[in-house]
C-alpha positions, 0 to 999 in steps of 0.5 A: 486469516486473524488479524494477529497472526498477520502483518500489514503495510501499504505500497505506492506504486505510482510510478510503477507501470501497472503491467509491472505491478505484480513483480514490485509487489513480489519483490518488495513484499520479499524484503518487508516481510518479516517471515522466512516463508510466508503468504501474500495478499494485496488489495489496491486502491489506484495507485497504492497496494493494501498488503496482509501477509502471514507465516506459511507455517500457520495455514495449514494448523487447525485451532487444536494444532490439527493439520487441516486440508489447506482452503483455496483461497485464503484472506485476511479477517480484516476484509470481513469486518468493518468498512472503508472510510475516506478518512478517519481513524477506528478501534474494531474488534477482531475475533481475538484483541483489537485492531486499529486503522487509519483510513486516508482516500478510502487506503488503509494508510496504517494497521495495528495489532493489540491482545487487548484494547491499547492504552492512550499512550499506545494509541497514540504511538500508532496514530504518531507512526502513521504522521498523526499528532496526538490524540487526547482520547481513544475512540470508541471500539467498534463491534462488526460481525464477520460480513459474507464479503470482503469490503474491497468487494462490495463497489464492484457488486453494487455496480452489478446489482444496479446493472440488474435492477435496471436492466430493462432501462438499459436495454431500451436505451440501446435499442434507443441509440442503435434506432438513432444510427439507423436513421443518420442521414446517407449524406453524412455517412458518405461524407465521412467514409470519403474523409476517412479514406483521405485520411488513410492515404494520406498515412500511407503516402507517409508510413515509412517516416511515420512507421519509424517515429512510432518505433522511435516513441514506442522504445523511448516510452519503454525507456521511460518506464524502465527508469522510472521504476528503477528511480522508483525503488532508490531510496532518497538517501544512500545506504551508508549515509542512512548507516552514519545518520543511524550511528550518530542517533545512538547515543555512543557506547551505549546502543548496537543495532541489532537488525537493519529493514527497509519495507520500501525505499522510503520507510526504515525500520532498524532494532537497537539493543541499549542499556536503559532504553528511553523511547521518547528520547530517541524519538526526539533526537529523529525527529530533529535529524533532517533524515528522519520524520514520521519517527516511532520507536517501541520498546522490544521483546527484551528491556532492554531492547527498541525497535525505531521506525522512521520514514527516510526523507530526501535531504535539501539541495545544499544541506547535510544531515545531521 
């Protein structure tokens, strides 16, 4: 799928058990993105999930508008071109416009779409979305021709390859150490099955009592993670309270939001219709609420229209926002 046709953000699920992964993606993934009906696929890199999605609609049109016989399984273009860094920030070339990353612990922390290379001013409006200071120059764009595997791919297949070239090492070292249990002194062997059945009378003389805090762990172990996940999804400050800060940020009788979008718990995206809209200005005003950092605003479709993004921080014990 192009890479312009696609949105993209990352989700920390860290304090998400991972048997529940899945459903955290498909909710919150239903409230980010910014189509009515759309597509979803998610790469993860430890704890954190790497998210494309696009508009239903587009998967089934050929490149003349033709109706196409849908693929079965479709991809971002992203994962075909370029590599994974630990860090560092690029310009690559799409099959049509550019596409900016910043890369943080081999994680795609933020993704940018352009027709066509971006000015130092847009560069730097990404690399400020993303909680980067300014750059003073763009890097150079880079050109990669579409691999024949994704880059999210190529660690596990390297594993196999070194599997395959050293599979004659592989198996002499088994043979190795299965010899080598073979010939464990009888005495040994002995002594360790009589204290294993020590061991196991000793559990059974107690299983009631033991079969009882085990339960005990189990449901508070799952009491925990179900807290956890709920504690996970609260954002660090109230809906109303977001909504007074955000009404205070706007200048008065000159701003009316238009829509109000929450990715995640953490991240705020809001549209504001003003008369002459100044960018750098609100972005100033953000950034001093003790609300708000991390602050990106863009002008819209229309003059006078702005979309602000901001990341939602927890406020201080004992202080208020402004």
């Amino acid at each position: 799928m192009a890479r312009g046709l696609c949105a993209y953000t990352v989700l920390d699920a860290t304090s998400v058990p991972e048997r529940k992964r899945r459903g955290f993606v498909a909710i919150t993934a239903s409230r980010w993105v910014p189509f009515p009906d759309f597509e979803l696929h998610a790469e993860w890199a430890g704890d954190r999930a790497m998210l494309w999605a696009w508009p239903r609609s587009v998967r089934d049109a050929g490149p003349d508008g033709e109706l196409v016989v849908n693929p079965r399984r479709i991809l971002p273009e992203s994962l075909f071109r370029g590599v994974p860094l630990a860090e560092g920030e690029v310009l690559v070339a799409m099959d049509r416009g550019i596409e900016g990353r910043i890369w943080r612990g081999f994680v795609l922390l933020a993704s940018e779409w352009w027709e066509s290379p971006p000015s130092l001013e847009e560069w730097n409006w990404f690399r400020r979305g993303a909680g980067l200071a300014p750059a003073g120059q763009l890097p150079l764009v880079e050109a990669w021709a579409i691999a024949e595997h994704p880059w999210s791919g190529k660690r596990s297949r390297a594993v196999s390859d070194m599997a395959v070239q050293y599979r004659k090492h592989l198996v002499a070292v088994v043979v190795g150490l299965l010899a080598a249990a073979l010939f464990v002194p009888l005495g040994a062997t002995a002594k360790l099955w009589l204290a294993t059945r020590q061991v196991e009378q000793e559990i059974a003389d107690q299983g009631g009592n033991l079969g009882r805090i085990l339960d005990a762990r189990e449901a508070a172990g799952r009491d925990l993670d179900t807290i956890n996940s709920l504690l996970g999804l609260r954002p660090p400050a109230p809906q109303l309270r977001l909504m007074a800060a955000v009404a205070q940020l706007i200048p008065s009788g000159s701003g009316q939001v238009l829509e109000w979008r929450m990715s995640d718990a953490s991240n705020l995206e809001v549209d504001v219709k003003m008369a002459q809209p100044d960018p750098a200005a609100l972005a100033r005003a953000w950034e001093a609420s003790e609300l708000f950092d991390a602050v990106n605003v863009e002008l819209g479709r229309n003059q006078d229209e702005v979309r602000i993004k901001a990341r939602i921080v927890r406020p201080a014990p004992g202080r208020t926002t402004r």
